[in-house]
C-alpha positions in Angstrom: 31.4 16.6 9.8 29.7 15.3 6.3 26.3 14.7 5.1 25.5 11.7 2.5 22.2 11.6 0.6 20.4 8.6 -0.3 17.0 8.3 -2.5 14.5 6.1 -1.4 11.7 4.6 -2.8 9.1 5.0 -5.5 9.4 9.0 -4.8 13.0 9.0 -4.6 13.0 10.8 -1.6 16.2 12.1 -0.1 17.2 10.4 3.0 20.3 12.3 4.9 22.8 11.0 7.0 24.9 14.0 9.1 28.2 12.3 10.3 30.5 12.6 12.9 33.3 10.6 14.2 31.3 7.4 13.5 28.1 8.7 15.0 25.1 10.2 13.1 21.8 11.7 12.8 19.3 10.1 10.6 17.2 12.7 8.4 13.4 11.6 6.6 14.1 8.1 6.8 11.3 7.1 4.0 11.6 3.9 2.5 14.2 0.6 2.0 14.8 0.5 5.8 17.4 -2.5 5.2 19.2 -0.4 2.9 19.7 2.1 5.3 20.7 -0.5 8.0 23.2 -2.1 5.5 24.8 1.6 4.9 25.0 2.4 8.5 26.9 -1.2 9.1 29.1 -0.7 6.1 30.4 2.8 7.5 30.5 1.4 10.9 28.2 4.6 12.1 25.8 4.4 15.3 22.7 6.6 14.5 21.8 8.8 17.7 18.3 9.9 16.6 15.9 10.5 13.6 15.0 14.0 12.7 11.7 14.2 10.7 11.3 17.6 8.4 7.6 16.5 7.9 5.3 13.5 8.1 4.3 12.9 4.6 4.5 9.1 4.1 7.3 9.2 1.4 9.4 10.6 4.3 8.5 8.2 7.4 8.6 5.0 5.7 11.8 3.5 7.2 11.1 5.2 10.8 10.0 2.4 12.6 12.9 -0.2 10.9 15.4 2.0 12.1 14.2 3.2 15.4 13.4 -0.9 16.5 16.9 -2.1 15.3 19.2 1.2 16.8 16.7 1.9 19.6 16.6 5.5 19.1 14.3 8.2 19.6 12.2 10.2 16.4 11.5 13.9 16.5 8.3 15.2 14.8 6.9 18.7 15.1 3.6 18.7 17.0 1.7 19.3 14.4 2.2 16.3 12.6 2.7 14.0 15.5 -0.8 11.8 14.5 0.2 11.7 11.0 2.8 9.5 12.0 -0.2 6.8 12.6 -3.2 7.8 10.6 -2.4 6.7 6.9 -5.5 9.4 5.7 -2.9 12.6 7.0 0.4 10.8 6.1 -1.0 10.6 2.6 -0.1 7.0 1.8 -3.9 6.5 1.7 -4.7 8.1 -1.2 -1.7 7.7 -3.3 -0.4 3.8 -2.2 -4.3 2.6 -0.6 -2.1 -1.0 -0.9 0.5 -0.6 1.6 -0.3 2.3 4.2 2.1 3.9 6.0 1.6 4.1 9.9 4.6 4.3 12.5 4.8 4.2 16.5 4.5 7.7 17.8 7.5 10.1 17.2 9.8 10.3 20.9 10.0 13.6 20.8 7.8 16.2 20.0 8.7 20.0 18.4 6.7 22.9 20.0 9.0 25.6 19.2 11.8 26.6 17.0 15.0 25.9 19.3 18.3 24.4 19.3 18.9 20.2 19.2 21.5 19.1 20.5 22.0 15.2 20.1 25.3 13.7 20.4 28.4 16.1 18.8 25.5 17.4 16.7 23.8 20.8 17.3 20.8 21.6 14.6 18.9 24.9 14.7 14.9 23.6 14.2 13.2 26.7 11.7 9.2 26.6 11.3 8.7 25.9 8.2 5.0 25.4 7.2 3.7 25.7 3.5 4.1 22.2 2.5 2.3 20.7 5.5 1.8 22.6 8.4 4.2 20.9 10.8 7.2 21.2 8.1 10.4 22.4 9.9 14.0 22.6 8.8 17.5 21.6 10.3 20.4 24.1 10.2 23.6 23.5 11.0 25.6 26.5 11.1 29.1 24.6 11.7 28.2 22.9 8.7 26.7 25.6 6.2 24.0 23.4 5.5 19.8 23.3 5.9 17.7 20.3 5.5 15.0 21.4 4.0 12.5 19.0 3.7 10.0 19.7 0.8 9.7 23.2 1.1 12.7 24.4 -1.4 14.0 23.0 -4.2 16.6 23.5 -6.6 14.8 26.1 -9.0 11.4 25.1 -7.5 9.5 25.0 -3.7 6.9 22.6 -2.4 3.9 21.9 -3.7 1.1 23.2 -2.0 -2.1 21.2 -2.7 -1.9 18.2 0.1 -3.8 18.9 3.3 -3.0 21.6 5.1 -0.6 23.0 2.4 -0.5 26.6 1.8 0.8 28.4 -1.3 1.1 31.9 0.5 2.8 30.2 3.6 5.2 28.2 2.3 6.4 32.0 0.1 6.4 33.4 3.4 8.3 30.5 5.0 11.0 30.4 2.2 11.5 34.4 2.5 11.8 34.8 6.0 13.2 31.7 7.5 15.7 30.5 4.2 16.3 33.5 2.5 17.6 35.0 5.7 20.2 32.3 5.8 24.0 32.8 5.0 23.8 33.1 1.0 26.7 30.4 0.5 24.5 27.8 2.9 23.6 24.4 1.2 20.3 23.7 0.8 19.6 19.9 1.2 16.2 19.1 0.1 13.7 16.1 0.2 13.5 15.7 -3.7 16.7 16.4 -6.5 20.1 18.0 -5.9 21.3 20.1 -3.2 21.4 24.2 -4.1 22.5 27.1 -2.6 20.4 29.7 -1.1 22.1 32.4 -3.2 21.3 30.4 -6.5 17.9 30.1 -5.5 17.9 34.1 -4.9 19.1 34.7 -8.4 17.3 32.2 -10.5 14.4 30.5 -8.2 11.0 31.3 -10.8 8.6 30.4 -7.6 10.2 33.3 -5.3 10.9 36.1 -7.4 8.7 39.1 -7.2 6.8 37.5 -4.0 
């Protein structure tokens, strides 16, 4: 099993493919969706599914260009299901008023924090609100790895001041629901280079004396 990272897009925002024997799982699929189709080809790899960590527009963008060409189904928590559509609570309203983000209605929709399994894949779905209230994150435990969507960063955490972000919740997230991971577990976030939850522990400025 390995993970690749692309950037996409004005934001640069991290796109993640987790692959198996040819197969994968596509993570925040937000921009250049013929660029992902053209790395999927190239590797000969047949996407199984599209995992949302949240539905800001920087990380939907691509949804749709993917899900027509594979024909395969998007997970969204609940709570951000109808941000998938409405360009005002995706954001792309207010900061790209020019091209709006909407995308077709996720296939799947998070209630709970549970176990996935799709294909050879299976990813532990964490609550992760703080950044958006419908954040969640992806572990794998085989793996040592989290996708963390934008709620931790290396040496920095989400930022709080979009609709129905939370400064308090998203400390509150990160301590109970990352901090408790495995300290040598990889931390693969929306923005920047992976980290470690153990570096984030010792040098992290945001979470220290929360």
């Amino acid at each position: 099993m390995k993970w690749t990272r692309i950037p996409l897009g004005a934001l640069q925002t991290n796109c993640y493919f987790l692959e198996n024997n040819h197969q994968c799982v596509v993570i925040d699929p937000g921009a250049e969706g013929e660029k992902l189709i053209e790395y999927l080809k190239k590797n000969e790899l047949t996407p199984l599914a599209i995992l949302l960590t949240h539905a800001h527009f920087d990380h939907i963008g691509a949804v749709d260009a993917l899900r027509d060409y594979y024909s395969i189904p998007v997970y969204v928590h609940e709570k951000e299901a109808k941000w998938l559509f409405d360009p005002s609570l995706n954001g792309s309203q207010f900061f790209f008023p020019e091209n709006v983000i909407r995308v077709k209605p996720a296939d799947y929709i998070l209630t709970k924090e549970e176990t996935l399994t799709v294909g050879p894949f299976t990813l532990e779905v964490l609550e992760t609100p703080g950044h958006s209230p419908g954040s969640v994150s992806y572990t794998v435990q085989e793996a040592g790895i989290v996708f963390a969507g934008d709620v931790l960063f290396y040496q920095s955490i989400g930022r709080t001041d979009l609709p129905g972000g939370n400064h308090k919740q998203l400390l509150e997230t990160i301590h109970e629901k990352l901090l408790t991971l495995p300290e040598e577990t990889v931390v693969l976030p929306g923005h920047g280079v992976e980290t470690t939850i153990q570096d984030e522990m010792d040098h992290n400025p945001f979470i220290h004396g929360f």
